[in-house]
N, CA, C and O atoms as a GROMACS GRO file, in nm:
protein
  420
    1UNK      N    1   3.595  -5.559  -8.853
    1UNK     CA    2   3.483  -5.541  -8.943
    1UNK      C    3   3.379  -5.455  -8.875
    1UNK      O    4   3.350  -5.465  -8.756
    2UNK      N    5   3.332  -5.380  -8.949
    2UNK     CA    6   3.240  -5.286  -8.925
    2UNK      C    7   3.045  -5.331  -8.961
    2UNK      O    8   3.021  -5.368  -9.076
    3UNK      N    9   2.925  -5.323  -8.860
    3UNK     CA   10   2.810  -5.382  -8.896
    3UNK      C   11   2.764  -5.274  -9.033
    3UNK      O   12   2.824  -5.168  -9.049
    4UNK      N   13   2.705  -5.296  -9.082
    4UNK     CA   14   2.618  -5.190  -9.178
    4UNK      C   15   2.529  -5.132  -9.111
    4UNK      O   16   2.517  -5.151  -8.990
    5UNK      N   17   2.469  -5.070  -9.165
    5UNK     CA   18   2.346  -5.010  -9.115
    5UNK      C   19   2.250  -5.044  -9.038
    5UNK      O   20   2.198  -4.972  -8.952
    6UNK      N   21   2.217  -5.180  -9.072
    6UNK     CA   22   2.073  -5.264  -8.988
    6UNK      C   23   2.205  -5.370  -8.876
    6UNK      O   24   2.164  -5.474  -8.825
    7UNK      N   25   2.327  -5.333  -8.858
    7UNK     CA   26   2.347  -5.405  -8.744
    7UNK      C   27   2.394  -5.526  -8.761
    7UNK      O   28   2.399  -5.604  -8.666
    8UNK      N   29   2.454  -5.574  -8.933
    8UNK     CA   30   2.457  -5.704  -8.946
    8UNK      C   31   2.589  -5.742  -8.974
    8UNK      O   32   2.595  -5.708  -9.092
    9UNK      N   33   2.694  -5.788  -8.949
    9UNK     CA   34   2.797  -5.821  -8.967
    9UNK      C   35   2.822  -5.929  -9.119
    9UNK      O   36   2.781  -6.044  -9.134
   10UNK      N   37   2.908  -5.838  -9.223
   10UNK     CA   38   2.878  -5.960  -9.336
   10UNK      C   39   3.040  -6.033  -9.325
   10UNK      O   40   3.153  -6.000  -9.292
   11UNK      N   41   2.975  -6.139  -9.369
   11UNK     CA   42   3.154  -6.301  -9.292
   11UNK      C   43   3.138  -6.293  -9.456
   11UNK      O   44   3.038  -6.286  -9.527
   12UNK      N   45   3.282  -6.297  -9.487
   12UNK     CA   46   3.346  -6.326  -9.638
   12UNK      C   47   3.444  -6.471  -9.591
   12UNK      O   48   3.553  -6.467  -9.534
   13UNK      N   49   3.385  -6.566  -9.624
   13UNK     CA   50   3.394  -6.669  -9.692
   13UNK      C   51   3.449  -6.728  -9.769
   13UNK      O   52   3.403  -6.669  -9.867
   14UNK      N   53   3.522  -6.809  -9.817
   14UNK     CA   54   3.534  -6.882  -9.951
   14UNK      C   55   3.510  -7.056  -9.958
   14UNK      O   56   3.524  -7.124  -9.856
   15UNK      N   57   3.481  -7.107 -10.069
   15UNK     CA   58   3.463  -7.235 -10.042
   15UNK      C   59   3.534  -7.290 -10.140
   15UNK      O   60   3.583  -7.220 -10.228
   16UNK      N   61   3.552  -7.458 -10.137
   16UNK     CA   62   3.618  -7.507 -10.219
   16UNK      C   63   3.560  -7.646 -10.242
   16UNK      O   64   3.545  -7.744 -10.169
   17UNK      N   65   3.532  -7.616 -10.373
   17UNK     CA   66   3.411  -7.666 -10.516
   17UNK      C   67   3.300  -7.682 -10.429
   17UNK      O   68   3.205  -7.624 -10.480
   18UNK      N   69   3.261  -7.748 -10.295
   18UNK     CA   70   3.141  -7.780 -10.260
   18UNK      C   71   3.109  -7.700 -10.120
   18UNK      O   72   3.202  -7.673 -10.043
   19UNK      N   73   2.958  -7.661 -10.087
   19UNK     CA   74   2.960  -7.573  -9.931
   19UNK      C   75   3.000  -7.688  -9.852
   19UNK      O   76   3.010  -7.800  -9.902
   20UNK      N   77   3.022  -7.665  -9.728
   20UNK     CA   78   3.076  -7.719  -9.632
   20UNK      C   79   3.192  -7.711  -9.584
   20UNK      O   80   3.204  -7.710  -9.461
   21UNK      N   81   3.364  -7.700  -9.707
   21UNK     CA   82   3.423  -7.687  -9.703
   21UNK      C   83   3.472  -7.552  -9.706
   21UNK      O   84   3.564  -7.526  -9.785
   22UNK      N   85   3.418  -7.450  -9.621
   22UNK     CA   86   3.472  -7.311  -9.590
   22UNK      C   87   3.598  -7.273  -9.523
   22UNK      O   88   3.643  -7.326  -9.421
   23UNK      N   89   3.637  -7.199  -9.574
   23UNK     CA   90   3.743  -7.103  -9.476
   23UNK      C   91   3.686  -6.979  -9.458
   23UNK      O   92   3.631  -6.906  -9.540
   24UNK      N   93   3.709  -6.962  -9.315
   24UNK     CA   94   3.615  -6.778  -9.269
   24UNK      C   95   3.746  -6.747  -9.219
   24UNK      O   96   3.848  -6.815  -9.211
   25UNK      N   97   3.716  -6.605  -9.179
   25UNK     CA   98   3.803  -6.507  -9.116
   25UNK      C   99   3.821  -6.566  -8.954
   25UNK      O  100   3.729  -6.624  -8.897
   26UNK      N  101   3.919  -6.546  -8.909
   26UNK     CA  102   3.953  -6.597  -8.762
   26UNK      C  103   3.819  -6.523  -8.650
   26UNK      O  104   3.818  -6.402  -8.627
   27UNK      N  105   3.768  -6.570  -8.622
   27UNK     CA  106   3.676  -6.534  -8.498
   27UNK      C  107   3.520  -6.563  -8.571
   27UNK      O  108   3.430  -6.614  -8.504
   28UNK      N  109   3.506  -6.533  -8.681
   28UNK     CA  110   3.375  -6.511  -8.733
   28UNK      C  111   3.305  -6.681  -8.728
   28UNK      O  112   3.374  -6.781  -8.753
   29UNK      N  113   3.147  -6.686  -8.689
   29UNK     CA  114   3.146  -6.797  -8.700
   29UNK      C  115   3.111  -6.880  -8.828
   29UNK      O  116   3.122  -6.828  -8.939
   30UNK      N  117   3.064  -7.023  -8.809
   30UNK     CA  118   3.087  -7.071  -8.945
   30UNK      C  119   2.899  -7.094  -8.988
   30UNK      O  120   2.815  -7.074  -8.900
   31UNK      N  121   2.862  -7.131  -9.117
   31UNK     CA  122   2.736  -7.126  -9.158
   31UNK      C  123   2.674  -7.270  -9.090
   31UNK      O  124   2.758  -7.342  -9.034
   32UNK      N  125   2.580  -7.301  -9.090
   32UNK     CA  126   2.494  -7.421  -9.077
   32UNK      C  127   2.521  -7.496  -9.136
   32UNK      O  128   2.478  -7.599  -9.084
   33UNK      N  129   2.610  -7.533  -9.291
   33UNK     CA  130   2.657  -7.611  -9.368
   33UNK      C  131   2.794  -7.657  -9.334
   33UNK      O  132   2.819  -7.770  -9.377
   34UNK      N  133   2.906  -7.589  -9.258
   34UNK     CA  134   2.988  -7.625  -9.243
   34UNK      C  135   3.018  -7.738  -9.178
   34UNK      O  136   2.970  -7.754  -9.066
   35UNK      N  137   3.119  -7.857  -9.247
   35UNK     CA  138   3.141  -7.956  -9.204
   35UNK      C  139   3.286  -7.969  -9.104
   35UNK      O  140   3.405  -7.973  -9.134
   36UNK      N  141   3.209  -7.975  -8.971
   36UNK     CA  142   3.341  -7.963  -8.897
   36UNK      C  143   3.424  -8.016  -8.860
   36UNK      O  144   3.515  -7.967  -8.793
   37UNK      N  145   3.409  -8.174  -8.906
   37UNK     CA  146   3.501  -8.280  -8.920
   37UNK      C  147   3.638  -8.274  -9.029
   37UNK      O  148   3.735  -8.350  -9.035
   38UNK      N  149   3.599  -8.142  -9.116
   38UNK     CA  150   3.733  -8.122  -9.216
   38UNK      C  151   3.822  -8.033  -9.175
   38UNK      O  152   3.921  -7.990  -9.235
   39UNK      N  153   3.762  -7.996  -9.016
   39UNK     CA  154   3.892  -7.925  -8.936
   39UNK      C  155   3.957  -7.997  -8.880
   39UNK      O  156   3.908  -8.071  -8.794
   40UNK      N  157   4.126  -8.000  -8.919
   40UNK     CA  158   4.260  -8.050  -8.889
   40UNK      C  159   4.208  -8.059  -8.722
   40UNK      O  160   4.177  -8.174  -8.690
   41UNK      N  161   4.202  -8.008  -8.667
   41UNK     CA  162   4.222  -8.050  -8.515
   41UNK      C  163   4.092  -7.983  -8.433
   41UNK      O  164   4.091  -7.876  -8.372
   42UNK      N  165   3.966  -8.098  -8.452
   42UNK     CA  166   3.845  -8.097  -8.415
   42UNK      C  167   3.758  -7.994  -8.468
   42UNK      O  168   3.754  -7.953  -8.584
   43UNK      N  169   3.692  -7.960  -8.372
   43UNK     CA  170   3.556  -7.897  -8.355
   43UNK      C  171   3.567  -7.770  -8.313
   43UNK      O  172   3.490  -7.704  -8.243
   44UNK      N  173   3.679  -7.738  -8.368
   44UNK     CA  174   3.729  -7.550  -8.304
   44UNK      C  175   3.653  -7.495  -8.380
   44UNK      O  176   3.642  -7.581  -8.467
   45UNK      N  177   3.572  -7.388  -8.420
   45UNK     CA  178   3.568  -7.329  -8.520
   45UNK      C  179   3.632  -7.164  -8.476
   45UNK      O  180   3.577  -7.054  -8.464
   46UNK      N  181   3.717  -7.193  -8.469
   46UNK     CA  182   3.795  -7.036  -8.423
   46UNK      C  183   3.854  -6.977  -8.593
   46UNK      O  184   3.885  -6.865  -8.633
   47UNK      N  185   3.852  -7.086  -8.648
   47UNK     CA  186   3.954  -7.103  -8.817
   47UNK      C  187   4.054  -7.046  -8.801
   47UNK      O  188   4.070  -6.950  -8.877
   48UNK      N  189   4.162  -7.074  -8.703
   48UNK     CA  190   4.293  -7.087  -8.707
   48UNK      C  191   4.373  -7.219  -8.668
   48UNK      O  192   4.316  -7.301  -8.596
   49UNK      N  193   4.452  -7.232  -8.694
   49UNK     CA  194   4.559  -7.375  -8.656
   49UNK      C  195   4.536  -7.367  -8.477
   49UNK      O  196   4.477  -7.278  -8.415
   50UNK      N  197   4.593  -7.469  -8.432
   50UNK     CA  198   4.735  -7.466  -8.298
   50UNK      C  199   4.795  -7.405  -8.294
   50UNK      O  200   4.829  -7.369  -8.182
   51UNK      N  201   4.863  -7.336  -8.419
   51UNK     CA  202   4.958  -7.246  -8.375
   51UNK      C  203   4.879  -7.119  -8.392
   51UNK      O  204   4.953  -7.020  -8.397
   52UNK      N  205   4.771  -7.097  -8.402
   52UNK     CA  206   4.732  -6.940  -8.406
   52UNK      C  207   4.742  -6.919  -8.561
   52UNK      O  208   4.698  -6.806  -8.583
   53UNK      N  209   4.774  -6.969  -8.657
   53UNK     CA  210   4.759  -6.910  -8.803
   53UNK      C  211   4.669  -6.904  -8.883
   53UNK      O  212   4.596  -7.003  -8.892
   54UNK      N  213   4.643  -6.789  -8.966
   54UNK     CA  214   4.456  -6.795  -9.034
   54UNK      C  215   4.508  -6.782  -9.158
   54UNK      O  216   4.613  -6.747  -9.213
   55UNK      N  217   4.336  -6.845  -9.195
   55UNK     CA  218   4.339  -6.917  -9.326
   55UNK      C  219   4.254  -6.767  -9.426
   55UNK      O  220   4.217  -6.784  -9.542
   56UNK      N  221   4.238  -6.637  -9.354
   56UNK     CA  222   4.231  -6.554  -9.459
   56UNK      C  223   4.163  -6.463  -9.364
   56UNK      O  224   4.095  -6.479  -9.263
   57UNK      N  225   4.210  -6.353  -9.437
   57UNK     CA  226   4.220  -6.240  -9.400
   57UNK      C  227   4.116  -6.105  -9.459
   57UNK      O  228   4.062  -6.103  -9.570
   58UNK      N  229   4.107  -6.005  -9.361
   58UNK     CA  230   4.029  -5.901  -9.417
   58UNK      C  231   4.079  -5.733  -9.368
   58UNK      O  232   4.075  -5.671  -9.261
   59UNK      N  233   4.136  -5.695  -9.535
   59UNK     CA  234   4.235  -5.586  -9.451
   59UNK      C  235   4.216  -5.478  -9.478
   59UNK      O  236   4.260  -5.487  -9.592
   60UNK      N  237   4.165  -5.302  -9.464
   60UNK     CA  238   4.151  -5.199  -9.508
   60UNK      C  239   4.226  -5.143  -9.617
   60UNK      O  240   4.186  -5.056  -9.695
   61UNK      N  241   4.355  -5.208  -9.616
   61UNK     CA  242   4.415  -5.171  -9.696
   61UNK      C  243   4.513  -5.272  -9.836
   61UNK      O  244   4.567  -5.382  -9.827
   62UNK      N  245   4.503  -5.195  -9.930
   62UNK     CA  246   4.581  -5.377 -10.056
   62UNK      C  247   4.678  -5.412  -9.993
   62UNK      O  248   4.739  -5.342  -9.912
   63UNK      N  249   4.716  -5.581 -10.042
   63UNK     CA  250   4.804  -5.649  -9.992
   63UNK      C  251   4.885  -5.700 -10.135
   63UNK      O  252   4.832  -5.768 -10.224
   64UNK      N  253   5.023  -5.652 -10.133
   64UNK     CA  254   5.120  -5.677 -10.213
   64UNK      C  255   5.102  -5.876 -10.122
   64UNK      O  256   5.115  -5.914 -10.006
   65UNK      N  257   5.078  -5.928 -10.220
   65UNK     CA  258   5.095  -6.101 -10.190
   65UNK      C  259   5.210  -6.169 -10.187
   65UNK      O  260   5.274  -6.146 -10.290
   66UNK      N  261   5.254  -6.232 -10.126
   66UNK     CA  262   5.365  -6.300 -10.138
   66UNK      C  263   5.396  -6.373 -10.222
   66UNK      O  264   5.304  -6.444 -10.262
   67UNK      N  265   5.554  -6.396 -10.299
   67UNK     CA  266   5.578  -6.491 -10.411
   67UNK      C  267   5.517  -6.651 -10.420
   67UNK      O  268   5.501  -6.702 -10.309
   68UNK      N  269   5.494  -6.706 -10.496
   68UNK     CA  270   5.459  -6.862 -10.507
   68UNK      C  271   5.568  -6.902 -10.430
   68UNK      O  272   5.685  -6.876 -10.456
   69UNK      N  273   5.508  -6.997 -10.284
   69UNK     CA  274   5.649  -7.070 -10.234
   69UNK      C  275   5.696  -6.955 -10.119
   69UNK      O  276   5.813  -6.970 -10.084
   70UNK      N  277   5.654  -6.887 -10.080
   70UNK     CA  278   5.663  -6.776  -9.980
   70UNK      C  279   5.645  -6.764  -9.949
   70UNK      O  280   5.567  -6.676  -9.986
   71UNK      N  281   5.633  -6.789  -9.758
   71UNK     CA  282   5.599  -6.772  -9.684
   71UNK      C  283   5.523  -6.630  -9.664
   71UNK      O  284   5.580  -6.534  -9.716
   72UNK      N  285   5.412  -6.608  -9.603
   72UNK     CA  286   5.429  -6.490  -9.541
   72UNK      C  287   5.468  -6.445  -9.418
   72UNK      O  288   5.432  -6.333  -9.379
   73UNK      N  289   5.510  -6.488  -9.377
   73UNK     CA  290   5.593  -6.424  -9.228
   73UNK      C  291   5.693  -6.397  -9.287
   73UNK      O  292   5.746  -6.302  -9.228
   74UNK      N  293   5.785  -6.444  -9.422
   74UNK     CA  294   5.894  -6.393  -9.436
   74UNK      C  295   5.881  -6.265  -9.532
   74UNK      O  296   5.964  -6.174  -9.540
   75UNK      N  297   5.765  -6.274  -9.601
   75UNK     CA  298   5.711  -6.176  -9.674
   75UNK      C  299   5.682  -6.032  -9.590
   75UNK      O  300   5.682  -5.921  -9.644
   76UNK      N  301   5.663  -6.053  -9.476
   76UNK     CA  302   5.597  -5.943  -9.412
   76UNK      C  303   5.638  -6.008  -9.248
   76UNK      O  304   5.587  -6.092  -9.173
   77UNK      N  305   5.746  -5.929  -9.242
   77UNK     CA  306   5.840  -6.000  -9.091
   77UNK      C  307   5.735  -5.984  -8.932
   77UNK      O  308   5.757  -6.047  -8.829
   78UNK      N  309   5.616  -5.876  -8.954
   78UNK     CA  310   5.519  -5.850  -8.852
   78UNK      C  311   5.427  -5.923  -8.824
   78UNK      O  312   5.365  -5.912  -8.719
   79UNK      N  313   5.398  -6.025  -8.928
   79UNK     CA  314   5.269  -6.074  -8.949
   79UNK      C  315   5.270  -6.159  -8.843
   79UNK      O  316   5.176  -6.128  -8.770
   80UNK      N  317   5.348  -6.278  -8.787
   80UNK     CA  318   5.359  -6.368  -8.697
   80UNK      C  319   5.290  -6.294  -8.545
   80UNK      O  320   5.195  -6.329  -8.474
   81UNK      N  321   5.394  -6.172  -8.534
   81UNK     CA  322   5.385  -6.112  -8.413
   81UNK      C  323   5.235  -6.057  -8.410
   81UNK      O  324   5.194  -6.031  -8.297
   82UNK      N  325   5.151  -6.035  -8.510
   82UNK     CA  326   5.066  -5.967  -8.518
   82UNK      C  327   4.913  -6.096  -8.487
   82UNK      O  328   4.812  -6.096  -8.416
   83UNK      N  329   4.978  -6.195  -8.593
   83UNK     CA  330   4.879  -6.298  -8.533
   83UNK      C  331   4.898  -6.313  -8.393
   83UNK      O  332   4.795  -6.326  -8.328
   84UNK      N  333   5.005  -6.315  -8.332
   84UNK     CA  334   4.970  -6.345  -8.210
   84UNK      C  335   4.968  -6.274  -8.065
   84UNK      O  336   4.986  -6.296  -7.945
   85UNK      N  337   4.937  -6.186  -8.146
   85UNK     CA  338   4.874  -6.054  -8.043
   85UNK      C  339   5.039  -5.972  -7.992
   85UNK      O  340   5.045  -5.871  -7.922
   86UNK      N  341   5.157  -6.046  -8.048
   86UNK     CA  342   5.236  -5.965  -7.981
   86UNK      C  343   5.264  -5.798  -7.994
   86UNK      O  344   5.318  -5.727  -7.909
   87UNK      N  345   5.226  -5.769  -8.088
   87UNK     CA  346   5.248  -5.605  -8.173
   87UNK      C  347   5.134  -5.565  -8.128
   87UNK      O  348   5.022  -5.615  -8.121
   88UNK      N  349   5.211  -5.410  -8.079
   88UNK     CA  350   5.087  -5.345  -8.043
   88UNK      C  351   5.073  -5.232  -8.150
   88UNK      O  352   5.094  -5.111  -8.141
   89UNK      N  353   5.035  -5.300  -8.240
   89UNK     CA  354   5.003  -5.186  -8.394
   89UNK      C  355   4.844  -5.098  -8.340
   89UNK      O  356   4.760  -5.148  -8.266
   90UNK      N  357   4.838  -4.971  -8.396
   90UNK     CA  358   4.731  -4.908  -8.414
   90UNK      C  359   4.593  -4.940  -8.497
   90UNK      O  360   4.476  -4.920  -8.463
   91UNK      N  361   4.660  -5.008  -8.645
   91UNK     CA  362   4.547  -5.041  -8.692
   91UNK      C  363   4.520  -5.221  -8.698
   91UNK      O  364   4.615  -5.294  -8.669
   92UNK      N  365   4.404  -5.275  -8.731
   92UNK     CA  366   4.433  -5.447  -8.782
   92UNK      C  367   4.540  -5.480  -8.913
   92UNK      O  368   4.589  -5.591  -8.936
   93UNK      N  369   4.560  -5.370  -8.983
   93UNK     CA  370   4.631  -5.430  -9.116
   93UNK      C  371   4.782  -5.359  -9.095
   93UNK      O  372   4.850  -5.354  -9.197
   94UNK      N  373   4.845  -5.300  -8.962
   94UNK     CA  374   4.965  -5.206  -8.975
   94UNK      C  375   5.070  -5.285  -8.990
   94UNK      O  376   5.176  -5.224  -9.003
   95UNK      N  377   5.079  -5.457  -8.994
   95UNK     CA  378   5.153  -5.540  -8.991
   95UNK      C  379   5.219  -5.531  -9.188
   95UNK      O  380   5.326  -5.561  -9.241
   96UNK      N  381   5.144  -5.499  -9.218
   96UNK     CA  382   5.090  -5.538  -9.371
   96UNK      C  383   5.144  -5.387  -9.437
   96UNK      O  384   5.120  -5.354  -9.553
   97UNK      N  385   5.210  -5.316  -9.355
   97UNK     CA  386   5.299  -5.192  -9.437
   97UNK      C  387   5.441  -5.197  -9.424
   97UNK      O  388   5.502  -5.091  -9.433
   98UNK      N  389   5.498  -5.292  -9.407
   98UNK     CA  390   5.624  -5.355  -9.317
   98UNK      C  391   5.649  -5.472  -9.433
   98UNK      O  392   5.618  -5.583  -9.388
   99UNK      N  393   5.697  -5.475  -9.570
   99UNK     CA  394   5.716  -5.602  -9.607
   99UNK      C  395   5.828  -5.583  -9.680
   99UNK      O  396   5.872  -5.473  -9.715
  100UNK      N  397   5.902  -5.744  -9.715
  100UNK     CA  398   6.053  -5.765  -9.846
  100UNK      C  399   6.056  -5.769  -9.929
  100UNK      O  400   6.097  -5.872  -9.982
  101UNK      N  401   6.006  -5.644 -10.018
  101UNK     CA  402   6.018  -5.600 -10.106
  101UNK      C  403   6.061  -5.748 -10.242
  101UNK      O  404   6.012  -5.735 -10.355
  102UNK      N  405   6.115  -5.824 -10.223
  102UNK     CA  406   6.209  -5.930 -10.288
  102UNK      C  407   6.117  -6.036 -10.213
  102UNK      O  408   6.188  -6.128 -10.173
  103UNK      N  409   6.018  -6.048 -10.190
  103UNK     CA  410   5.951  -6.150 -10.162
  103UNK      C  411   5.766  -6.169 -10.189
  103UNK      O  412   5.676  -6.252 -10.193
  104UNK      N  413   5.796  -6.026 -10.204
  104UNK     CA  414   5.627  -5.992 -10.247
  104UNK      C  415   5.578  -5.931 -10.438
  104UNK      O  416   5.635  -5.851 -10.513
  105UNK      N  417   5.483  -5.993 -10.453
  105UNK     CA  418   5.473  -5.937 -10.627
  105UNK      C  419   5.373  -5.805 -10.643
  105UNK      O  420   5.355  -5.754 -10.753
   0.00000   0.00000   0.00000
């Protein structure tokens, strides 16, 4: 993510029905409202699992989505490697031009 003009980094968010219950982008931090007891495994606020997986994403470029019931790692065979730093792609979203055609709508 890129700051704007005055230097400010904007965090896209989503919540579910009430604040507190956010999901942010992996690294970004969380608001003053967030309740951090509704994270699965403590007081991380990194917003990814144990295993390194995020709960949403922010990508330069559209994302053909994966079918209902579809994984995305199988949707897009890079994505795993990409969460976890193994790919050394050029851009943040180069994982995300690589997908099964028969798995994405």
């Amino acid at each position: 993510m890129e700051p704007d003009n005055a230097g400010n980094m904007m965090d896209l968010f989503v919540t579910f029905g009430t604040r507190g219950k956010e999901v942010h982008v992996k690294g970004r931090p969380a608001t003053a409202k967030m309740e951090p007891e509704l994270l699965h495994h403590g007081n991380n606020r990194n917003f990814s699992s144990p295993e390194n997986w995020v709960w949403a994403l922010i990508l330069d470029t559209p994302l053909k989505y994966p079918q209902e019931s579809k994984a995305i790692y199988d949707a897009y065979p890079d994505f795993e490697k990409w969460v976890n730093g193994e790919a050394g792609f050029e851009t943040q979203d180069e994982w995300s031009f690589n997908y099964n055609s028969d798995l994405v709508y």
